[in-house]
N, CA, C and O atoms as a MOPAC input file, in Angstrom:
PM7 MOZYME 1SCF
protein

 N    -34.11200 1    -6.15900 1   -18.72900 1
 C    -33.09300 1    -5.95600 1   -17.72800 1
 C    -33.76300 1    -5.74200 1   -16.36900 1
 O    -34.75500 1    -5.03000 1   -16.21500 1
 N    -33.07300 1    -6.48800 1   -15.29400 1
 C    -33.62500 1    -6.10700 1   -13.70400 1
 C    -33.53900 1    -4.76900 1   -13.50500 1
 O    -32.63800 1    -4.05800 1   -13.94900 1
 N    -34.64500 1    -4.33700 1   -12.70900 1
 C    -34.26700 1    -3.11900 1   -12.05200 1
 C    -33.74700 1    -2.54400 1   -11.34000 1
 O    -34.27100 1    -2.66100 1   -10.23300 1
 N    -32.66700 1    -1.72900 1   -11.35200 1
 C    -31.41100 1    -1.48300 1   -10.13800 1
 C    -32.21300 1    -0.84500 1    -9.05400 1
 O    -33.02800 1     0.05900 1    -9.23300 1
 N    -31.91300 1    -1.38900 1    -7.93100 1
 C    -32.76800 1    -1.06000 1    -6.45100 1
 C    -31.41500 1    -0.44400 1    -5.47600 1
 O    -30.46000 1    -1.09000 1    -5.90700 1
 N    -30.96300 1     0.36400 1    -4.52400 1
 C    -30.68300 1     0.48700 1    -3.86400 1
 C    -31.32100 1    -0.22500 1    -2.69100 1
 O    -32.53700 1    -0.26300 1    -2.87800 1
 N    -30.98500 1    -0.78100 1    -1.60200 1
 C    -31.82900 1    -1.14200 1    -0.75900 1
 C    -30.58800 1    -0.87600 1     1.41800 1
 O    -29.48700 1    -1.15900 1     1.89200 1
 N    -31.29100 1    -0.50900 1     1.63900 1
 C    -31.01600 1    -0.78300 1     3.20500 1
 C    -31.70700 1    -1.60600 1     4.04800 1
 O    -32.84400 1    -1.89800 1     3.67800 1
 N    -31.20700 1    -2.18600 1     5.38100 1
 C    -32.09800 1    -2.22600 1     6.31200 1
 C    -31.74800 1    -2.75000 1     7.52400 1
 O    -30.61300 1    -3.13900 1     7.79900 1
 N    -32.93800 1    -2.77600 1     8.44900 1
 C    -32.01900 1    -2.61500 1     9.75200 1
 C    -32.51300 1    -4.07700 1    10.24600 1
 O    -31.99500 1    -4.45900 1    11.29500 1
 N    -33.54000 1    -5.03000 1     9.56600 1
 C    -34.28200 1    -5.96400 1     9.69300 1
 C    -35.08400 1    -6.81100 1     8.84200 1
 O    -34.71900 1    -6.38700 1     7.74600 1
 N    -35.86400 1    -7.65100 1     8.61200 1
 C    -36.48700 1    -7.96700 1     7.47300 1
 C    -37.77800 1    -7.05500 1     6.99400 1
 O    -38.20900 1    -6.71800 1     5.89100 1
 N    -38.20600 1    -6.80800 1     8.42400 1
 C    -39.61000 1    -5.49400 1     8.27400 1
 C    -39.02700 1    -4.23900 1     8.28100 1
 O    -39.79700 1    -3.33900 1     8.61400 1
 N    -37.63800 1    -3.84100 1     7.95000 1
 C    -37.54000 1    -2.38300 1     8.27500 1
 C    -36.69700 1    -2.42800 1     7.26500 1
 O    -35.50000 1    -2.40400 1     7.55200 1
 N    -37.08800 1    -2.50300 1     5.86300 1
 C    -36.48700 1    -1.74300 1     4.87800 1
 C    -36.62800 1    -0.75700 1     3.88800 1
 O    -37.73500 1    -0.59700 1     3.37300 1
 N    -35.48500 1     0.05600 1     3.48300 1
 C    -35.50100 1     0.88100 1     2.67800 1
 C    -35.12500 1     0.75000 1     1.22200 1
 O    -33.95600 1     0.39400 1     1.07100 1
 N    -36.07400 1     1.02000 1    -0.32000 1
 C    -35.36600 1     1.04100 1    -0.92700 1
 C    -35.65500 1     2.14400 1    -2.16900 1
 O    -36.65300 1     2.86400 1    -2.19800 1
 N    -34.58300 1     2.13900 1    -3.19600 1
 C    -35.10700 1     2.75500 1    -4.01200 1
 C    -34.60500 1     2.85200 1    -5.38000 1
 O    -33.38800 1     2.81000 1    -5.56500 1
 N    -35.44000 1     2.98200 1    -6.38400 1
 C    -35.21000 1     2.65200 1    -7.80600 1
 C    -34.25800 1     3.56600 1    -7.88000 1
 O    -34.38400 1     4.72800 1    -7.49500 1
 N    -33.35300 1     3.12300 1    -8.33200 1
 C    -31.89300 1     4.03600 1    -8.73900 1
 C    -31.84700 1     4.25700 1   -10.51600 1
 O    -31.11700 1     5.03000 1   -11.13700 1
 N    -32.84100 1     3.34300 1   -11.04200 1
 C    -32.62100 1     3.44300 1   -12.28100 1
 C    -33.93100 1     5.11800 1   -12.88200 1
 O    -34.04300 1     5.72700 1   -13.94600 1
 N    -34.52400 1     5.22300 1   -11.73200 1
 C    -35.31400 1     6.61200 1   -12.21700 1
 C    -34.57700 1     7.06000 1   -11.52200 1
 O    -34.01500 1     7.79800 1   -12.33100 1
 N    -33.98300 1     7.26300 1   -10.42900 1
 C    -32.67000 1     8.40100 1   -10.30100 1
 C    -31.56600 1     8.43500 1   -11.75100 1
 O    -31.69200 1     9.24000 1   -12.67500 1
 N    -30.83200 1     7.69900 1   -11.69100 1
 C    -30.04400 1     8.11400 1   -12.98400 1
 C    -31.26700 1     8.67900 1   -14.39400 1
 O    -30.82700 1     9.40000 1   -15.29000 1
 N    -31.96400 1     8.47100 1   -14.39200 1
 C    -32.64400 1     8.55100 1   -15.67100 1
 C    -33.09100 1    10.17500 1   -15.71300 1
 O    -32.90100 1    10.94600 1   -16.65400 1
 N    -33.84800 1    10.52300 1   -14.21000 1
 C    -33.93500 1    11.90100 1   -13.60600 1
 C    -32.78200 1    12.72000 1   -13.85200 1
 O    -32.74400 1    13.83100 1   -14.38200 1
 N    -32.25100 1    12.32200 1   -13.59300 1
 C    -30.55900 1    13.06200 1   -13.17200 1
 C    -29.12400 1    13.09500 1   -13.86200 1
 O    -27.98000 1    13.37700 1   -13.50800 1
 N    -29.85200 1    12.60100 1   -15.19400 1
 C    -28.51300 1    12.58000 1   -15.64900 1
 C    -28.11800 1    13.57600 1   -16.22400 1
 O    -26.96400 1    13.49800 1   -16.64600 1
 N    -28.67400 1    14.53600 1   -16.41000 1
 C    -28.01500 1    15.87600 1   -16.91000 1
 C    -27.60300 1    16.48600 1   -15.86900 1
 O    -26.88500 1    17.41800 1   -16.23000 1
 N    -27.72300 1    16.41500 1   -14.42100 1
 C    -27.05800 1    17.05100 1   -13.31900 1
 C    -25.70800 1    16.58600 1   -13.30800 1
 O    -25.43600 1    15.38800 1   -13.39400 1
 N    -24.67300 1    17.67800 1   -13.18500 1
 C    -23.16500 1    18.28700 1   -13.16300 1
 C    -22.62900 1    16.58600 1   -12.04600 1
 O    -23.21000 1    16.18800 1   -11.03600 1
 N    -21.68800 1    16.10100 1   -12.56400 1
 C    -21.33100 1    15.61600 1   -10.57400 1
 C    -20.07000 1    16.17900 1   -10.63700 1
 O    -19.72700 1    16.91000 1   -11.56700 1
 N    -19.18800 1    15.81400 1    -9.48200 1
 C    -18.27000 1    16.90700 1    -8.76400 1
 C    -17.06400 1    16.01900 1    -8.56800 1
 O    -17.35700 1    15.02300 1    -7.90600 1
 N    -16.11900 1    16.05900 1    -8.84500 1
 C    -15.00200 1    15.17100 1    -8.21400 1
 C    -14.60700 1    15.26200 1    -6.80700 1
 O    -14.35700 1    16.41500 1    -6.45700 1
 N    -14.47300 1    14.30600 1    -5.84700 1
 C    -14.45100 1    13.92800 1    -4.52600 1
 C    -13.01600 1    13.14100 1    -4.74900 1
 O    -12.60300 1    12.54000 1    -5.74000 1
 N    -12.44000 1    13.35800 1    -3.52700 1
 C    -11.91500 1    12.56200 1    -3.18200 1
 C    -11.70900 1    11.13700 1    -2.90400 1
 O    -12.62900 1    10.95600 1    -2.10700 1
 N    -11.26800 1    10.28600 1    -2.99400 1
 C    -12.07200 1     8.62500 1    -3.46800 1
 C    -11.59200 1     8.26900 1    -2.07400 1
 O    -11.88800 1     7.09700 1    -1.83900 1
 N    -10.66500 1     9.11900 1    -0.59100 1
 C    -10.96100 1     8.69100 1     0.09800 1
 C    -11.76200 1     8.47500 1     0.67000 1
 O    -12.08200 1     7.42500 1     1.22700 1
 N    -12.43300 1     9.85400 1     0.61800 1
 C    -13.84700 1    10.69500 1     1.56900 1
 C    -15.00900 1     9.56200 1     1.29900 1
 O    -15.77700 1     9.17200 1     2.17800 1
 N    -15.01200 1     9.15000 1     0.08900 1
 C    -16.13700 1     8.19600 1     0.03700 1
 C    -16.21000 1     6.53500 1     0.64700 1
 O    -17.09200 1     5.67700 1     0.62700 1
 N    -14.74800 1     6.58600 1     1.20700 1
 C    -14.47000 1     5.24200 1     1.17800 1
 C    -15.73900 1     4.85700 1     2.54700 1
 O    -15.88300 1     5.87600 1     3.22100 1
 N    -16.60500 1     3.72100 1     3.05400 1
 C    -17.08700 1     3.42000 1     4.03700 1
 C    -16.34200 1     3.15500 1     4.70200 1
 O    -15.28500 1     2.68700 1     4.27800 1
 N    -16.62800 1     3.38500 1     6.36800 1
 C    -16.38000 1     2.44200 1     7.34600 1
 C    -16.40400 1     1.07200 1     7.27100 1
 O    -15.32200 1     0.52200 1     7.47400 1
 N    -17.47500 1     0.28200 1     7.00400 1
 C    -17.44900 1    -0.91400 1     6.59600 1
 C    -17.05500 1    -1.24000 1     5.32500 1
 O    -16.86600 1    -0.04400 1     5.10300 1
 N    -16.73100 1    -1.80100 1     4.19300 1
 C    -17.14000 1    -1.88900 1     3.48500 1
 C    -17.99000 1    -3.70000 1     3.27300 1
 O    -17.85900 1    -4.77900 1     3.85100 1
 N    -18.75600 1    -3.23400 1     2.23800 1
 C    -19.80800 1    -4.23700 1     2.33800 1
 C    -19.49400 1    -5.66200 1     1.40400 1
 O    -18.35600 1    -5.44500 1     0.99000 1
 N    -19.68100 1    -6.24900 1     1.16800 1
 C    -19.22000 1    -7.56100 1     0.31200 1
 C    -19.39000 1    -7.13500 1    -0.42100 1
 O    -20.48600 1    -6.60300 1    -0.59800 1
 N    -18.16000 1    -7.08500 1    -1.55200 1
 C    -17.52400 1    -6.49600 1    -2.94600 1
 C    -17.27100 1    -7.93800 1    -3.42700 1
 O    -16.72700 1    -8.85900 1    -2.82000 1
 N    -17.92700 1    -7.90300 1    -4.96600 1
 C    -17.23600 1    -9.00400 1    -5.96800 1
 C    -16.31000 1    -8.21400 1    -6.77900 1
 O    -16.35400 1    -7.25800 1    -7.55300 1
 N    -15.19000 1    -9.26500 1    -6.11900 1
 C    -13.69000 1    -8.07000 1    -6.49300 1
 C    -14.05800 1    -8.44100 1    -8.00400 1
 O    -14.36100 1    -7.53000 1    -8.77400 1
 N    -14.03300 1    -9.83000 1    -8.45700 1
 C    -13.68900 1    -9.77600 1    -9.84000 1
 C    -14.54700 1    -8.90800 1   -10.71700 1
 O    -14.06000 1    -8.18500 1   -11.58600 1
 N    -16.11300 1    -9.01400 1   -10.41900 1
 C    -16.85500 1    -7.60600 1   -10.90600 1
 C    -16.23200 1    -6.44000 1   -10.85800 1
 O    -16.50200 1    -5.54500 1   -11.65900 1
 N    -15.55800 1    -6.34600 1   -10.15800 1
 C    -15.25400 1    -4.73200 1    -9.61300 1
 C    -14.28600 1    -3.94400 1   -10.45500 1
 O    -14.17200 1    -2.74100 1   -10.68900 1
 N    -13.65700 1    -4.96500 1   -10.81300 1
 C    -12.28800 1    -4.37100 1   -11.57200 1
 C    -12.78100 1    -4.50900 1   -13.26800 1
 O    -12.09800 1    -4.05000 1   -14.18300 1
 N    -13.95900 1    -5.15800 1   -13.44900 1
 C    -14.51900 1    -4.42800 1   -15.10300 1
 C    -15.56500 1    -3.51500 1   -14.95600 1
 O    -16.18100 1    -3.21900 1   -15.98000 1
 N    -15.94700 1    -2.92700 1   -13.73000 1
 C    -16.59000 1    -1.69000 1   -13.77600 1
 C    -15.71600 1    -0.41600 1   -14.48000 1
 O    -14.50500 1    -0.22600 1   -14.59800 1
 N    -16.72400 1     0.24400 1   -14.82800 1
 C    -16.20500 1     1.44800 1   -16.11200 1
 C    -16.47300 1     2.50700 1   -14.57500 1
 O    -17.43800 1     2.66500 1   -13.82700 1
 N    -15.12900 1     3.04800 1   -14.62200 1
 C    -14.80400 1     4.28600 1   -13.48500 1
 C    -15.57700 1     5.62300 1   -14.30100 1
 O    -15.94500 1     6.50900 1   -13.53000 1
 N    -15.73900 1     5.75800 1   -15.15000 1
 C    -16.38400 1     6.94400 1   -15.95900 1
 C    -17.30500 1     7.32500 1   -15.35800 1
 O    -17.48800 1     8.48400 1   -14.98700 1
 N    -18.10800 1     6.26200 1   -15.15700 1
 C    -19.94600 1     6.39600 1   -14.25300 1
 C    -19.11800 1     7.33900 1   -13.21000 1
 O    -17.94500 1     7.45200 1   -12.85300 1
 N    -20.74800 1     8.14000 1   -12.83000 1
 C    -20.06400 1     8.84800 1   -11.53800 1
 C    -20.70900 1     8.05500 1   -10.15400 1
 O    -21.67200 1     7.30100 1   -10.29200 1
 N    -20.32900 1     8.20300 1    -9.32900 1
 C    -20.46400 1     7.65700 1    -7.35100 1
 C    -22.27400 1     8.62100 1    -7.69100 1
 O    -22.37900 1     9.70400 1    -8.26600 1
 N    -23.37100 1     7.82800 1    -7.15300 1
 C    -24.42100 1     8.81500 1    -6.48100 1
 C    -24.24500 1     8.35700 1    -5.15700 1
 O    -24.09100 1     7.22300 1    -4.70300 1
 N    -24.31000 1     9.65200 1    -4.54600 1
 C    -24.30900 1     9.50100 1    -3.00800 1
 C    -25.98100 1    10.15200 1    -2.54900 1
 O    -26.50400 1    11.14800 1    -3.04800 1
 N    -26.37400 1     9.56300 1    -1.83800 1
 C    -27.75600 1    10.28000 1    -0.99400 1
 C    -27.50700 1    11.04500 1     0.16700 1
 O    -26.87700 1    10.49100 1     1.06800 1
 N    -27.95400 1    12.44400 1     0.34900 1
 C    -27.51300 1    13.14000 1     1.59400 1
 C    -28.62800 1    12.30100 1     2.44700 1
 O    -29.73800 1    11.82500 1     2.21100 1
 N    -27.69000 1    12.37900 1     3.62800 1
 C    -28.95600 1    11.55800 1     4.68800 1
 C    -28.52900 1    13.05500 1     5.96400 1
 O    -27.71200 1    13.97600 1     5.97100 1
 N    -29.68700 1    12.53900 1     6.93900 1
 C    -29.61800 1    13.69300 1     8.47500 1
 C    -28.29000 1    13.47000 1     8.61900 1
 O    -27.57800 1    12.65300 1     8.03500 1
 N    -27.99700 1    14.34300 1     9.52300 1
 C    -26.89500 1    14.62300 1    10.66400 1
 C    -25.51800 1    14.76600 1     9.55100 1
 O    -24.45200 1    14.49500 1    10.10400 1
 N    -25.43000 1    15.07300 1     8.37900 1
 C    -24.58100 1    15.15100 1     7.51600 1
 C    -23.35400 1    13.86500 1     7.50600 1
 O    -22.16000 1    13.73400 1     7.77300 1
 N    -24.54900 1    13.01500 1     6.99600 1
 C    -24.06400 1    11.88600 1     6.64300 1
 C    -24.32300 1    11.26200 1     5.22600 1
 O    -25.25500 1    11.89300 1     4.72700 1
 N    -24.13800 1    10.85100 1     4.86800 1
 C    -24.41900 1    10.42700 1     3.52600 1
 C    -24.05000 1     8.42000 1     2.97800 1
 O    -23.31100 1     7.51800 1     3.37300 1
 N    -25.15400 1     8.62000 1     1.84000 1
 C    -24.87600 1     7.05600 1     1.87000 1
 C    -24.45800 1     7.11900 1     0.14300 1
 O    -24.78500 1     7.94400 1    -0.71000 1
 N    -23.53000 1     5.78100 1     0.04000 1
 C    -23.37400 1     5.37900 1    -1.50800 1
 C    -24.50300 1     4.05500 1    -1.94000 1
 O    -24.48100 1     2.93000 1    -1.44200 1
 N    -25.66100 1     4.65700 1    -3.21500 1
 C    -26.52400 1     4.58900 1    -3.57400 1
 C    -26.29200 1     3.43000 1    -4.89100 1
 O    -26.82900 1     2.40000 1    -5.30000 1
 N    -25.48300 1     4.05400 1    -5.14000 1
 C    -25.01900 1     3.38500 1    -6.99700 1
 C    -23.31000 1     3.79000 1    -6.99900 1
 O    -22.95900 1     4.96700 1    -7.08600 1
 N    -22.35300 1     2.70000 1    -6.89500 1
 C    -20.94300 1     2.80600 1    -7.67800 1
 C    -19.65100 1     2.34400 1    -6.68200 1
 O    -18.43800 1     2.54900 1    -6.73900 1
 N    -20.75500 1     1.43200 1    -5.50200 1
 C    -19.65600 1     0.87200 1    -4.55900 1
 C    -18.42300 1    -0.26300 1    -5.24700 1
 O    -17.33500 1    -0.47900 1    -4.71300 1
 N    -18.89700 1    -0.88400 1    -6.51900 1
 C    -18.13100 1    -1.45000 1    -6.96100 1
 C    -17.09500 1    -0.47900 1    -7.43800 1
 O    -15.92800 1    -0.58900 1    -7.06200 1
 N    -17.47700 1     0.45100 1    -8.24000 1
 C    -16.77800 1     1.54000 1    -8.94000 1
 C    -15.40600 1     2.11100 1    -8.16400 1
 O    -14.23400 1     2.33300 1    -8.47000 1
 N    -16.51900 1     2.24700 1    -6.61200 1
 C    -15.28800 1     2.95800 1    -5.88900 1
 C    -14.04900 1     2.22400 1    -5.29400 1
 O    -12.95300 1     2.65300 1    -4.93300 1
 N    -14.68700 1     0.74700 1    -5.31700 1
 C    -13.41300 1    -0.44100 1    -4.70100 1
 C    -12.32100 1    -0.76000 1    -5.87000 1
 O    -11.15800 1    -1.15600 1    -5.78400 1
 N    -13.04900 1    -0.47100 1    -6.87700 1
 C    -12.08500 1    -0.21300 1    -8.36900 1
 C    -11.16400 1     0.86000 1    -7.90600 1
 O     -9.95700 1     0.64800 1    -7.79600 1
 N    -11.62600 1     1.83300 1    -7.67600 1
 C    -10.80800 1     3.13000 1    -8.03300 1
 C     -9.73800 1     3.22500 1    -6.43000 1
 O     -8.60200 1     3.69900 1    -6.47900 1
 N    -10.23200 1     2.79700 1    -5.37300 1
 C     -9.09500 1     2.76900 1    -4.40300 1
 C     -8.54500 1     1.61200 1    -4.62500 1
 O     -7.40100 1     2.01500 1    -4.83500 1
 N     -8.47800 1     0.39000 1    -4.74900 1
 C     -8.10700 1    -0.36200 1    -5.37600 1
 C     -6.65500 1    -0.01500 1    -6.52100 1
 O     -5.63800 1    -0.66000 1    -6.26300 1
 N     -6.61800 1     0.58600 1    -7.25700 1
 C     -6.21900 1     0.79400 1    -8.07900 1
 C     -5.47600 1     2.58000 1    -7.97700 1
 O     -4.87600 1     3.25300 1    -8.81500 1
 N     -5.89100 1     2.85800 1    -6.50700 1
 C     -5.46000 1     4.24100 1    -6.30100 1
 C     -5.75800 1     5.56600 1    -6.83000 1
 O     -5.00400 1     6.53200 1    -6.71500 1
 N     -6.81800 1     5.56800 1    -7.37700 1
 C     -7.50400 1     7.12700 1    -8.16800 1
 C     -7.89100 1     7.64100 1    -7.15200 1
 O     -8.71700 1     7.11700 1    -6.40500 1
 N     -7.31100 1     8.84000 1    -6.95000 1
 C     -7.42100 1     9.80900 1    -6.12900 1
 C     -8.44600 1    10.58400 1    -6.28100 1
 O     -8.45800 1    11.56700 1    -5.54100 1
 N     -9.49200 1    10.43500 1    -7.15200 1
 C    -10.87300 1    11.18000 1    -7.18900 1
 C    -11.72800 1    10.52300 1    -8.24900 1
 O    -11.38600 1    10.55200 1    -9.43100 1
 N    -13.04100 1     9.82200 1    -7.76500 1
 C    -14.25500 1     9.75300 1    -8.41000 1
 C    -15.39000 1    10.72600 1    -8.50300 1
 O    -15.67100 1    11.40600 1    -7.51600 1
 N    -15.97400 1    10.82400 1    -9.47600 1
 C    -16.92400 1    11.74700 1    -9.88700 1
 C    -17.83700 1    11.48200 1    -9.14900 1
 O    -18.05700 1    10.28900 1    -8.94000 1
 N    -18.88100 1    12.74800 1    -8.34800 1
 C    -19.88600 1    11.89400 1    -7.44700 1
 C    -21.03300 1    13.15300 1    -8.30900 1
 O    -20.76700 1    14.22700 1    -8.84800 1
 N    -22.43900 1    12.36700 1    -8.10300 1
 C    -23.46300 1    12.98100 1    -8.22500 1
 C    -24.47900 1    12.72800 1    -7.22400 1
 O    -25.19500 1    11.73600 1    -7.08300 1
 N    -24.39700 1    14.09400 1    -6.37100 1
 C    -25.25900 1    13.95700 1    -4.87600 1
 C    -26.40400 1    14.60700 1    -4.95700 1
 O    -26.52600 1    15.71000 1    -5.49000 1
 N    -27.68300 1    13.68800 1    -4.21500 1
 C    -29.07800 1    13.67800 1    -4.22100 1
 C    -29.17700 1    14.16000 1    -3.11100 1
 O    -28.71300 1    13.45900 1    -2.21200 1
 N    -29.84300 1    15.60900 1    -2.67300 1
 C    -30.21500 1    15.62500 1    -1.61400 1
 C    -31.32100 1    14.94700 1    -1.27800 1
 O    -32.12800 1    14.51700 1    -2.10100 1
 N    -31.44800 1    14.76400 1     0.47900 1
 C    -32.68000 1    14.09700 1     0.90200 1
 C    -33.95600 1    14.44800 1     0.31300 1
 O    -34.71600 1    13.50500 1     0.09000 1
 N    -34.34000 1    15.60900 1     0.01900 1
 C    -35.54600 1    15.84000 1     0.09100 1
 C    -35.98700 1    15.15500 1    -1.53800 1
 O    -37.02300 1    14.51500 1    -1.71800 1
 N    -34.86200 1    15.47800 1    -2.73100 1
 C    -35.12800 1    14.98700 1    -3.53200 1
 C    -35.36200 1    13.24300 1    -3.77300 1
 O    -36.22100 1    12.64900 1    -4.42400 1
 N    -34.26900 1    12.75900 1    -2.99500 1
 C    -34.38000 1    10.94000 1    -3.43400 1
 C    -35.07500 1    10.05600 1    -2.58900 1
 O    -34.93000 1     8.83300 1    -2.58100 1
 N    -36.21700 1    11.04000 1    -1.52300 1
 C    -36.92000 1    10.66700 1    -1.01700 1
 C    -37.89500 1    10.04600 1    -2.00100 1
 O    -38.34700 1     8.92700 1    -1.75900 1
 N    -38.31600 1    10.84300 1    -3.32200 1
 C    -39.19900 1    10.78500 1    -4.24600 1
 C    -39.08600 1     9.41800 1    -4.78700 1
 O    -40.05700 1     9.06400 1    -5.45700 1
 N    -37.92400 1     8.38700 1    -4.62400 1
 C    -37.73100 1     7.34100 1    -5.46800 1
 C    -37.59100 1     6.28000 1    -4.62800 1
 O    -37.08000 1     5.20700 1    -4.94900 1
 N    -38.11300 1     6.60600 1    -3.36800 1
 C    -38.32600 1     5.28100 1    -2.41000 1
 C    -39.09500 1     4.23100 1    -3.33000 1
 O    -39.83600 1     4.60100 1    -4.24100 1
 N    -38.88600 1     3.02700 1    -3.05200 1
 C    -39.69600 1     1.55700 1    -3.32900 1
 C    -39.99600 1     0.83500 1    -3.20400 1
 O    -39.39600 1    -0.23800 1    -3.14700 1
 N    -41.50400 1     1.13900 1    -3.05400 1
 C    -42.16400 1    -0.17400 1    -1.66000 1
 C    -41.80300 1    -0.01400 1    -0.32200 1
 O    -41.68300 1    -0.89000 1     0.53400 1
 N    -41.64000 1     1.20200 1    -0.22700 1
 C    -41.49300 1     1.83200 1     1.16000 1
 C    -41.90700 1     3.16600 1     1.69000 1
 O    -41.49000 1     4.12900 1     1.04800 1
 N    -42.57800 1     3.38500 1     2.64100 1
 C    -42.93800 1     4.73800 1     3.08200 1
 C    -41.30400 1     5.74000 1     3.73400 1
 O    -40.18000 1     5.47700 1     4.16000 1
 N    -42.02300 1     6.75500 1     3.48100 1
 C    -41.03100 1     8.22700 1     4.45700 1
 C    -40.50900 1     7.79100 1     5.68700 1
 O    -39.34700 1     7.86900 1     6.08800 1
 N    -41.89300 1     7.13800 1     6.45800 1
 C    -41.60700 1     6.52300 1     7.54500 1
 C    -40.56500 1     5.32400 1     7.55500 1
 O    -39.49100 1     5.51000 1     8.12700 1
 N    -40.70900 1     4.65800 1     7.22500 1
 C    -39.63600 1     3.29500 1     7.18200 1
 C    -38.49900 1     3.77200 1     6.62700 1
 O    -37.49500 1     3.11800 1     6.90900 1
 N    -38.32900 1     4.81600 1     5.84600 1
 C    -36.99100 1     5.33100 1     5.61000 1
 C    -36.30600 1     6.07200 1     6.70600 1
 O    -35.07800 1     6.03300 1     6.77300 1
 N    -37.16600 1     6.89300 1     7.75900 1
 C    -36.81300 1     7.27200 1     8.81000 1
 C    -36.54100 1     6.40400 1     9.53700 1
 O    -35.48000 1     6.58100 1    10.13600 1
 N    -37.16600 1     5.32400 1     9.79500 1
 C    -36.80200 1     4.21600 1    11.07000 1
 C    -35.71100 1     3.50500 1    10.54100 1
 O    -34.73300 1     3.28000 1    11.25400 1
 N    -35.75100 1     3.22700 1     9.68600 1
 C    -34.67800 1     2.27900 1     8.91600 1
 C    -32.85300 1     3.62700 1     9.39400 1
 O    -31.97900 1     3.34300 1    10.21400 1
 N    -32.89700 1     4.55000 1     8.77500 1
 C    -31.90600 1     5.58400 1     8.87300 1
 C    -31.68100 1     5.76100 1    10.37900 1
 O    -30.62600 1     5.23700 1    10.73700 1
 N    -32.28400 1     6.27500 1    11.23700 1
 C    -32.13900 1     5.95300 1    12.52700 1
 C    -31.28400 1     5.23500 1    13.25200 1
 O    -30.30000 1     5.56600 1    13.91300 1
 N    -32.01800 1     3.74400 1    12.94800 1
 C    -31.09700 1     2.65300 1    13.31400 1
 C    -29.97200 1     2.24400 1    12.93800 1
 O    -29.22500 1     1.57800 1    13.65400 1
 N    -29.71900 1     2.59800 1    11.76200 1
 C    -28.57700 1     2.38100 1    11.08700 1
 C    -27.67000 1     3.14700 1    11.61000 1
 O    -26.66600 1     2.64900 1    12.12000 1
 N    -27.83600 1     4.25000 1    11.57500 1
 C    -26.87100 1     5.45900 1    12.31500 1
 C    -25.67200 1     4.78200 1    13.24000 1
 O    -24.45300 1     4.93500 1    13.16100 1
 N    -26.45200 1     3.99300 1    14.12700 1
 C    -25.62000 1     3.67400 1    15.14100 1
 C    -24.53800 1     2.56700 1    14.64100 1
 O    -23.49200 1     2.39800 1    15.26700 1
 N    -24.87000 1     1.79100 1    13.42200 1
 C    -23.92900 1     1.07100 1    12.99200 1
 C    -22.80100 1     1.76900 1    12.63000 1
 O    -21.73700 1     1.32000 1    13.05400 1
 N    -22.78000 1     2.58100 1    12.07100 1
 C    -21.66000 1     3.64100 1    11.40600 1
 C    -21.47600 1     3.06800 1    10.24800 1
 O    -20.41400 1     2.47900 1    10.05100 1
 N    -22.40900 1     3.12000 1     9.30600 1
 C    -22.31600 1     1.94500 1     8.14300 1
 C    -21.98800 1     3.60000 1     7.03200 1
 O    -21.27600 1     3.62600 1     6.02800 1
 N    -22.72700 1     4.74900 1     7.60900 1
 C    -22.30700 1     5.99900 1     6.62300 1
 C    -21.20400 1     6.85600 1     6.19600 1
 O    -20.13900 1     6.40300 1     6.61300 1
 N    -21.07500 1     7.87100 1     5.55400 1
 C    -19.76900 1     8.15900 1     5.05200 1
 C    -20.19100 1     9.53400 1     5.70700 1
 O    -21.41800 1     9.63500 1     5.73700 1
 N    -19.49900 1    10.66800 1     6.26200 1
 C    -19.25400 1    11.55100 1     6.30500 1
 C    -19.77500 1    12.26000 1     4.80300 1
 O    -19.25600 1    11.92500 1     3.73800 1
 N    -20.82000 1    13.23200 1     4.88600 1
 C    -20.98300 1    13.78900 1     3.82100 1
 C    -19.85600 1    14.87300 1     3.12300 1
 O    -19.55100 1    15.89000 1     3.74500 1
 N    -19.37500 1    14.63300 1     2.03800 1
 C    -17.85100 1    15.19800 1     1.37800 1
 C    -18.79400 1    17.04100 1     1.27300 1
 O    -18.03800 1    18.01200 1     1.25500 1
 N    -19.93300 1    17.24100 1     1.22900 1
 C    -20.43300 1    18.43900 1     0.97000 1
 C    -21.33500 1    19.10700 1     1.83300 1
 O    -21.76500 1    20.22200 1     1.53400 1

């Protein structure tokens, strides 16, 4: 099986990414929290394959990454969540990584390029308001 990557970026040389499959693997005994499935919704949202979307299993929980300025990004379950507003569920389960921790699972990328990369992005408004 491929390896699930989170990835950002603000350019072809300025990206961020990170193995999400040693996050869940790390983390799966950590609690997640039910959120509101507005709070998570993006500003943008990003190209969704609707028809994928609607056989995603809503059970999985949302990981969100705390980022600076109390913002936060969705890491793993954007399909999940276009399911669940989609379909109107008023709360998905989220399991949130703080920064300092999911820094650890960057890939093929330095601290630094995660900073420059986050930075720039900022100004897109591509983030969610952190629900915590």
């Amino acid at each position: 099986m491929e390896k699930q990557i989170a990835a950002l970026a603000t350019d072809e040389q300025h990206m961020v990414m990170w193995d999400i499959d040693s996050v869940l693997e790390d983390f799966d005994s950590i609690q997640s929290v039910p959120v509101s499935t507005t709070k998570l919704i993006p500003q943008n949202w990003l190209t969704i394959d609707k028809e994928y979307a609607i056989t995603t299993d809503l059970s999985k929980p949302i990981v969100l990454f705390e980022l600076p300025e109390n913002k936060a990004y969705i890491a793993d379950g954007n399909h999940r969540l276009y399911r669940a507003a989609s379909e109107e569920i008023p709360e998905m389960n989220v399991m949130f990584v703080p920064e300092r921790i999911h820094l650890k699972y960057l890939f093929r990328c330095s601290v630094t390029d995660y900073h420059d990369v986050i930075r720039g992005l900022m100004r897109e408004h591509i983030f969610i308001d952190s629900p915590f």
